[in-house]
N, C-alpha and C positions, 0 to 999 in steps of 0.2 A: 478511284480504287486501283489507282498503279495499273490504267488502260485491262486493267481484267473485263471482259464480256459478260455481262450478266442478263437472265435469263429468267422473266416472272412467268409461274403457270399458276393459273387457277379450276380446278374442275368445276365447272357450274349445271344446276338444275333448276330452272324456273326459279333465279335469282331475283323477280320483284322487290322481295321484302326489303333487301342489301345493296341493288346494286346499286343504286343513286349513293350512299354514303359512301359504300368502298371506292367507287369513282374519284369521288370527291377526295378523299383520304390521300388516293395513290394520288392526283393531282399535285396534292401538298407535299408530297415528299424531295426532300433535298437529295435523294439518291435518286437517279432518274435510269430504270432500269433499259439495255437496250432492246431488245423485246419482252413485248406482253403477247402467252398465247394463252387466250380461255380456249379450254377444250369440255364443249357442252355435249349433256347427254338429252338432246332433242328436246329441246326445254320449247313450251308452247304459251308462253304465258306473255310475250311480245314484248318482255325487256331484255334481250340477250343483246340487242344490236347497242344498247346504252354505252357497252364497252368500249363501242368502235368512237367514242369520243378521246379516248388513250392511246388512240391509232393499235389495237389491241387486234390480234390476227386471230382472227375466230377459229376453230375446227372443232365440226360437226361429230360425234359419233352416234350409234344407235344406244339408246337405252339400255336395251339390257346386253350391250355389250362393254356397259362400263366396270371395269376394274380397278380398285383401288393402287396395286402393284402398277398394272398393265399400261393403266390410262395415263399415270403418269410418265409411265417411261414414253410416251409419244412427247413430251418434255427431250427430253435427250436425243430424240429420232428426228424432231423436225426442226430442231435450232440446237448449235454450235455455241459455246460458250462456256467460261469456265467455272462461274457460278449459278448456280441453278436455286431461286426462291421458290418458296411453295406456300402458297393461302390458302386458304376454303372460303366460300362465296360469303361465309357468316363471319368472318375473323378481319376485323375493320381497325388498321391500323391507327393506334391511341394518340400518333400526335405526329408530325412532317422528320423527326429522325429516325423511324422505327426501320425503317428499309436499311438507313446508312450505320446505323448502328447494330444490327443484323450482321451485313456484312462485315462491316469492318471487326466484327471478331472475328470471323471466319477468318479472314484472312491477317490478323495478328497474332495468329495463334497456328502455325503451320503444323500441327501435328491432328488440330482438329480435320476430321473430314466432313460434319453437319455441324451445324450449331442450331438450334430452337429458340425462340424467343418467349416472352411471359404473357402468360393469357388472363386478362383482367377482367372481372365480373362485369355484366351488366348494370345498369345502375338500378334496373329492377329484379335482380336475380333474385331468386328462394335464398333464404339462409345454407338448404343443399347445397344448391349451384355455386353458390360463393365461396365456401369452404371448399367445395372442390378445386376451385381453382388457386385458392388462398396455400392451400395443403400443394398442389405438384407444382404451384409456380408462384412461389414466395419471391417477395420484393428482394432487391439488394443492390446495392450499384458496382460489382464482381461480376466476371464473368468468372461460371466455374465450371471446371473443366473434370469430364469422367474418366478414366480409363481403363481397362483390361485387370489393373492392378485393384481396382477400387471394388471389385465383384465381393471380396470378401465381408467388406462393409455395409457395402450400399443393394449386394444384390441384386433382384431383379427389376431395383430401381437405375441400375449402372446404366441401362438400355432404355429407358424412359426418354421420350421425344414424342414430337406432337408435329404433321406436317400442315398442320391447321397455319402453324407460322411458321415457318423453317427454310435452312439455307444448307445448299452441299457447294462439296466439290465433284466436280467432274470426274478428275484426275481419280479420288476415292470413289465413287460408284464404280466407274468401268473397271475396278479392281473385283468387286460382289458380282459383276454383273448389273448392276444398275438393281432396281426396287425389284420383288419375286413377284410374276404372273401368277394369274387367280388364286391370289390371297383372299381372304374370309374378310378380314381387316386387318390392321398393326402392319401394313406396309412399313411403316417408319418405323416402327419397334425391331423389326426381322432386320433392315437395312441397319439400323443401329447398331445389332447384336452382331449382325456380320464385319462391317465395321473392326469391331472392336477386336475382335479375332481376327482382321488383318494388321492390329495395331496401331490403327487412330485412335483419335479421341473424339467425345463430345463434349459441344460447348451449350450449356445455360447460360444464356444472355439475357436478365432483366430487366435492361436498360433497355431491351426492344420489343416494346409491347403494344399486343393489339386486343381489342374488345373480343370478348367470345369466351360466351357459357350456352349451358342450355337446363332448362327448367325440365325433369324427366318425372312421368309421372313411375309409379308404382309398376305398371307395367311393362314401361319402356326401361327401368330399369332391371327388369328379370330379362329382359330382351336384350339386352349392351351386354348383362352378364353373360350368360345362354355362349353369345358370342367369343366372348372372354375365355371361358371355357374349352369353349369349343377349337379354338385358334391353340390354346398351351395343349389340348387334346392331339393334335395334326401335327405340330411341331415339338415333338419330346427333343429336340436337340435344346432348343429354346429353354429349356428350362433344366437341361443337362448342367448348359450353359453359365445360366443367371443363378440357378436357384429356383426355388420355389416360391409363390406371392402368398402365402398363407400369414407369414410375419409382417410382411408389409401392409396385408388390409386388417392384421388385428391395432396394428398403429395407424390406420386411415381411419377406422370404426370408433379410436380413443379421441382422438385430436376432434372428431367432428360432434359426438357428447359436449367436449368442453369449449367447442364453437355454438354452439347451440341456445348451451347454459349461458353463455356469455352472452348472445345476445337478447336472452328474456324469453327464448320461442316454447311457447306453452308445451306441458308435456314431451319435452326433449327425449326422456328416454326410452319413451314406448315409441315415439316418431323414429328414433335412432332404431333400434330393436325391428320395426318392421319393416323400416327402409331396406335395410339391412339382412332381414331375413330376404328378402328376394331376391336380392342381389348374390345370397350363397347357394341360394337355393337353382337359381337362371343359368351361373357355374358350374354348383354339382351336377345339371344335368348337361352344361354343354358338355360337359368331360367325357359323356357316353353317348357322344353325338355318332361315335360311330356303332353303336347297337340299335339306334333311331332308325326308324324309316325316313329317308332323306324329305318327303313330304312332312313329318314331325318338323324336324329341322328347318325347315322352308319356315313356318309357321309360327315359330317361336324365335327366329332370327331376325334383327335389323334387317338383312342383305340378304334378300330374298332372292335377286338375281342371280348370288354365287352356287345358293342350294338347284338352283332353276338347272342352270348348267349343266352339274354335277348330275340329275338326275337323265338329264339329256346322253350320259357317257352311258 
């Protein structure tokens, strides 16, 4: 990659279930990144050292002082390079180019500062799961590119990014600042949107794909919303910004009916209808998450840690 330094981080937590595949995965790859650092949040379940078969440079932090912003900016603090990858312990690259194909848009396309790659269902996903991912990271062999200009069109989808699979530039972060400390979540959403207001661009790359969905029950998703809400709640520049996501999940809630119906899943539209009511519902209230007693909030949040904090101030 034209002697550029690149630089894999993965946050890990009691990665058992993953870490032998992702191992194996990143083995197979024809890009051979020049450091790997997992940075673990005290994971005790006696497969974090599996890593160290990648020559992978471990760092330790406490639990609940992990930060979705925060932790990874220890990425940028402890290794030098010009490309910076980002995985999650569950997002097991699809086949030995997903790295070199990653990057090399990043870097064919100098105006991008991130590129994200595509996330392909599991091969046992829910009919949800899979339309989830089918809907924000549709096949193509393009890379395509968002920009500043495209807000009009695309909305608060312009700043859509997943660091689950994802690649920056250096050069562009140290312009934002690098990802925003104790964020809620949408580390890479906020970096996105910032971004873009200093005039890069993003790249969707579906030529660079890796495995990773998740199967959410009823309650985990009023819980993801809750969050969702809650984060466009704290961040009104964000959606000064983008726009507002109301037009976008009434086209998420249509496409996924006619995924549904398409694949035969009994009862589609009362399954659509309540999935769905929870998920506005999880929203509507993160949106007054600042009227909430920060222990409500703790309790109906994924990220329990950030509410923990917060109540600590």
């Amino acid at each position: 990659m034209n002697n550029l330094r690149v630089s894999l981080c993965i946050p890990t937590l009691n990665p058992a279930k993953f870490a032998y595949s992702l191992v194996d995965a990143l083995k197979q790859q024809t890009l051979k990144p020049d450091e790997i650092l997992i940075i673990d949040s005290a994971s005790d379940d006696g497969f974090i050292q599996v890593f160290e078969e990648i020559n992978a440079n471990i760092i330790s932090i406490n639990r609940a002082d992990f930060d979705h912003g925060g932790t990874r900016n220890l990425a940028f603090q402890r290794s030098v390079a010009d490309i910076y990858i980002f995985l999650t312990q569950d997002a097991i690259p699809l086949n030995s180019y997903a790295l070199e194909n990653l990057v090399g848009a990043l870097t064919e396309n100098p105006s991008c500062g991130l590129v994200y790659g595509r996330q392909a269902p599991a091969s046992d996903a829910t009919a949800f799961a899979s339309h989830a991912r089918l809907f924000n990271y549709p096949e193509g062999s393009d890379v395509v590119i968002k920009s500043k200009q495209d807000i009009p069109v695309l909305g608060i989808k312009t700043a859509f990014c997943s660091n689950s699979f994802a690649a920056y530039k250096r050069v562009a972060m140290e312009e934002i600042g690098y990802f925003s400390n104790d964020t809620l979540f949408a580390e890479d959403s906020i970096a996105a949107a910032k971004l873009l207001q200093k005039g890069w661009s993003i790249g969707y790359v579906p030529q660079a794909a890796a495995i990773h969905s998740h199967d959410y029950t009823l309650t985990q998703e009023f819980r993801r919303y809750f969050d969702v809400g809650a984060f466009h709640s704290m961040n009104n520049w964000y959606i000064d910004f983008l726009g507002k996501a109301e037009g976008e999940g009434m086209r998420f809630v249509r496409s996924e009916y006619h995924y549904l119906k398409q694949k035969s899943v009994p009862f589609a539209l009362f399954k659509v209808i309540i999935r769905n009511g929870f998920r506005w519902l999880g929203y509507k209230v993160g949106r007054l998450q600042k009227h909430l007693p920060v222990s409500v909030c703790r309790y109906f949040s994924v990220n329990k840690a950030f509410w923990g904090r917060m109540s600590s101030r």
